[in-house]
C-alpha positions as CSV (number, residue, x, y, z in Angstrom):
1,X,33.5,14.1,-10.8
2,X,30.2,16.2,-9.8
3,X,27.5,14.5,-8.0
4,X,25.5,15.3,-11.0
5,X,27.3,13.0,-13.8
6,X,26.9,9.2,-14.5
7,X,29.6,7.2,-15.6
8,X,28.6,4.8,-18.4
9,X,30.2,2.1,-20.0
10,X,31.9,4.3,-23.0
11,X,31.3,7.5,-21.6
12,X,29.0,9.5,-19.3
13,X,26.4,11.3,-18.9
14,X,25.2,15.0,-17.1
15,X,22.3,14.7,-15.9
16,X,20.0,16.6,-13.3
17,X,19.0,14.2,-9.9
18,X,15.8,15.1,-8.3
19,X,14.8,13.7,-5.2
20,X,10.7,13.2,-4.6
21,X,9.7,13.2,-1.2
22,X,7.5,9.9,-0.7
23,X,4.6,9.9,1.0
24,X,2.6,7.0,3.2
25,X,-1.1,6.4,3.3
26,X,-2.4,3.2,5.5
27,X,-5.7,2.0,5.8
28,X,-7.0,-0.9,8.2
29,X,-9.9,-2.5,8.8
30,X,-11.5,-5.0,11.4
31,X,-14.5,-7.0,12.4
32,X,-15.7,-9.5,14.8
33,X,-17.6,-12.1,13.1
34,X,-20.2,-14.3,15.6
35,X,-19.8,-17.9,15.4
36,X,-22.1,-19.1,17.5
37,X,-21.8,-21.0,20.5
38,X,-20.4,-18.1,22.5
39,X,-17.2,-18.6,19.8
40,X,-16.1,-15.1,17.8
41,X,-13.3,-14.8,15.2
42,X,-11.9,-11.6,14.6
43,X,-10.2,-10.2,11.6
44,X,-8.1,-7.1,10.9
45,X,-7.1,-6.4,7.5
46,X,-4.3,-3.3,7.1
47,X,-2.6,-2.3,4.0
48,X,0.6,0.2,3.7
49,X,1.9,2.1,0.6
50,X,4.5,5.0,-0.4
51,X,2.9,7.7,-2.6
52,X,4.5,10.0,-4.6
53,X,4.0,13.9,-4.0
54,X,1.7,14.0,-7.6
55,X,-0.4,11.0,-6.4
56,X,-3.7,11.5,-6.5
57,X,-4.0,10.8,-2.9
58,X,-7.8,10.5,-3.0
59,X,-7.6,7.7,-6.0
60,X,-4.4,5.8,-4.1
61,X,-6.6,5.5,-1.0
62,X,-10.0,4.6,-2.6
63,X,-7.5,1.7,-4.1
64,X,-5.9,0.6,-0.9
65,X,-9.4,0.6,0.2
66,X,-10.6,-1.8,-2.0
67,X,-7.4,-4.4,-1.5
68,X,-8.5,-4.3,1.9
69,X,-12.0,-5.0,1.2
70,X,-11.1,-8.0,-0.7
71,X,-9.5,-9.2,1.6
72,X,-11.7,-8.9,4.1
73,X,-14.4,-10.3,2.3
74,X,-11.8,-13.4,1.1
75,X,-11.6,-14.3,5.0
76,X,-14.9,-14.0,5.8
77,X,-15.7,-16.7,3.2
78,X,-13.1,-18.8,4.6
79,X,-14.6,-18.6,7.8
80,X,-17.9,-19.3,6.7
81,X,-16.9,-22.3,4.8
């Protein structure tokens, strides 16, 4: 059988495989918050995800921006109670 044929239940297929090269972005972000009282809490925030090669790679990291952001901003409520 060629590599390029997929058995199905009742028969099979030909079909053509492609292979798309993946690509990463990553984007992190940290700040020290003062708590007073000589105390500090520090957070750091990093988010990681595979991008196709047609990705708009300029949209996919303004959005793993803002995940970060959010998350950011989620702790630094926490902290502030």
């Amino acid at each position: 059988m060629s590599d390029n044929v997929i058995e199905f239940p009742g028969g099979s297929e030909d079909c053509e495989l492609q292979f798309i090269p993946l690509r990463r972005i990553s984007v992190s972000f940290g700040r020290t918050i003062n708590l007073g009282n000589y105390e500090s809490a520090k957070i750091q925030v990093g988010y990681e995800t595979d991008l196709q090669e047609d990705a708009n790679h300029d949209e996919e990291y303004n959005k793993a921006w803002e995940i970060v952001m959010e998350q950011v901003e989620k702790v630094e409520k926490e902290i502030a109670g």
